[in-house]
N, C-alpha and C positions, 0 to 999 in steps of 0.2 A: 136425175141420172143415176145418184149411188144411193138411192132410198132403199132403206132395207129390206121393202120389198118387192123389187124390182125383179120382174121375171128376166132371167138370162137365156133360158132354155132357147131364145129365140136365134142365139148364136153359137148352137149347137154345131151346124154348117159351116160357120163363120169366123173359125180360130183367129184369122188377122183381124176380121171386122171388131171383133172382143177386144183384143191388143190395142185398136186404135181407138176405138169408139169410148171403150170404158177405161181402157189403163189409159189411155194418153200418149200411147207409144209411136214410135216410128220404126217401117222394120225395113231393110235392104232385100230386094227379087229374091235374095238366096234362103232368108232366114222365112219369109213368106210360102217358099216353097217347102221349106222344113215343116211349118206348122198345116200345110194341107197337107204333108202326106201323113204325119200322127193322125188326120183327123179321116185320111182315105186307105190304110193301110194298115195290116196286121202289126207289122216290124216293120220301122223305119231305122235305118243307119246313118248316123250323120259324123263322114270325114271331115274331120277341117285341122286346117292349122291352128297354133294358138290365136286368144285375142278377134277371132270371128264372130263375137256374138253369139255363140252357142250357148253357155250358160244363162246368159239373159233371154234366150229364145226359149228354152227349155223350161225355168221359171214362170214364163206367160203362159208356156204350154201347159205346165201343169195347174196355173190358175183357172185358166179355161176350161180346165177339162172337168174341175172342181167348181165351178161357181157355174155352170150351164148342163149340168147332168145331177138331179137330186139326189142319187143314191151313188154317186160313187165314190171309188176308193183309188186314193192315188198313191203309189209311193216309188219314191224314189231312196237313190244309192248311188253310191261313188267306191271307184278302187280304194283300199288302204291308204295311206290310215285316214282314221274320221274325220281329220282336217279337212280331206276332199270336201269332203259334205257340209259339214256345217261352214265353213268361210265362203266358199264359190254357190253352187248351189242355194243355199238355204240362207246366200248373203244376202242373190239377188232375189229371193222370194219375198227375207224379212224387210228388206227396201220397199218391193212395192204394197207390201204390207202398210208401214209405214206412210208411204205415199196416199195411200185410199183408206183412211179410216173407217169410214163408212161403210166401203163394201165387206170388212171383215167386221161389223161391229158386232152381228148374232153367232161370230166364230170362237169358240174356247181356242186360245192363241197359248199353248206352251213351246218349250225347243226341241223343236224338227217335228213340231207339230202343229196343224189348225182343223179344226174340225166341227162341223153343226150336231153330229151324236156319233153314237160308237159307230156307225156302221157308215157313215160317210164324211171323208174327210182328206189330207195331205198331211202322207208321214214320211218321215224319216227312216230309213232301214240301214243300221251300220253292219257292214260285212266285216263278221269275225277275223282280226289277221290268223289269228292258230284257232284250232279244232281238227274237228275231223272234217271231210268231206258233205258225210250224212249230214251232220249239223250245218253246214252251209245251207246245203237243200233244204233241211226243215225250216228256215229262218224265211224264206222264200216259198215255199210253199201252203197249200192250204186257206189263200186267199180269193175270198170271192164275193160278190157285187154285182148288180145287174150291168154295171160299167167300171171296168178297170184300166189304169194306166199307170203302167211302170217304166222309171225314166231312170237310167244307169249310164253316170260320168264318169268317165276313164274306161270303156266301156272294156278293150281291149286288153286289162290287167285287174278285168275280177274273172275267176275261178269259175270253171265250165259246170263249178254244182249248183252255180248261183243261176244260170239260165235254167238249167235243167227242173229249179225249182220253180221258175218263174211260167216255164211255158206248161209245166204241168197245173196251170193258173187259167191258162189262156186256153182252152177248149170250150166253153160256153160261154153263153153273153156276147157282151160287145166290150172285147180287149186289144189293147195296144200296147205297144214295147216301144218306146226310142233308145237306141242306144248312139251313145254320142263319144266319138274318141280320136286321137291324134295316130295317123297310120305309123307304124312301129314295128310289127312284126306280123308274119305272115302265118300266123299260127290261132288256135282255139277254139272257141266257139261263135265268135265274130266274128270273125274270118270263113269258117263253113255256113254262116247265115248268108252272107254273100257270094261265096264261092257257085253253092247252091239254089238261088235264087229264090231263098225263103224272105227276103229283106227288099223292102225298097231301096235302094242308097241315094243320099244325097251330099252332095261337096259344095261344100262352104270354103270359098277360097281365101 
């Protein structure tokens, strides 16, 4: 089952089936329906309160989307400061990391990194607290892959140059965005992805 060379591709369709079958996982109707709409939707928004499983959702999702698409590129990011990201996020990645040796054993494994070559891999992207605007977007932008997924925690307090960058990403190929955040204020760029019915939304209660 975690033989290194184990075709995934076939769970392509199958974000939960991947979850259970090879991580071992168990997921709740709502965290299931998170993970089909990454896998059926441009943008997906996922509300939730704390403690619902979204960063452990998020995690799979980004394993998934990295171990059953040969060429792609995943990165993820968190609001300010870096701590977002590397404790929550990139806790629960290096867990199941850790848990399945074997599935990552052909992976170069650094921090807020895993990767099979430069051009396909799970990274880490820290959002600058100070700069300029332009330098948010350029951090964010210019990335491309015949499959892309970008997954952004605290979605609702990173900075509208950081979408700006990212969707300037997402016009070819086959790209997906999750954004994932606690409702808070009725303002930004997550907030007009819904407004506007650019996002699928899903609530995680």
């Amino acid at each position: 089952q975690f033989s290194s060379g184990t075709d995934y591709q076939r769970f392509q369709d199958d974000p939960v089936g991947f979850g259970q079958q090879i991580l071992g996982d168990i997921f709740t109707e709502e965290v299931k329906i998170l993970m089909e709409s990454v896998r059926d939707y441009p943008i997906t928004i996922a509300r939730s309160a704390n403690a619902t499983g979204k960063t452990h959702a998020a995690a799979r999702i980004a394993i998934w989307f990295y171990k059953t698409y040969a060429d792609s590129q995943v990165y993820t990011s968190a609001a300010p400061p870096e701590s977002n990201l590397k404790k929550l996020l990139w806790g629960e990645i290096g867990s199941t990391v850790e848990r399945h040796p074997k599935l990552f054993a052909l992976d170069s494994i650094k921090s807020l990194f895993i990767g099979r070559s430069a051009k396909s891999f799970i990274a880490g992207v820290t959002i600058p607290a100070s700069g300029t605007a332009a330098q948010r977007e350029a951090k964010f932008s210019g990335k491309h892959a015949p499959q892309l997924l970008f997954i952004v925690d605290e979605g609702d307090a990173v900075p509208d140059d950081v979408y700006r960058g990212i969707e300037s990403c997402m016009s070819g190929g086959h790209a997906r965005l999750l954004v994932m955040f606690n409702p808070r204020h009725q303002s930004g760029e997550v907030h007009r992805m819904e407004r506007d019915g650019r996002a699928n939304v899903v609530t995680l209660s």
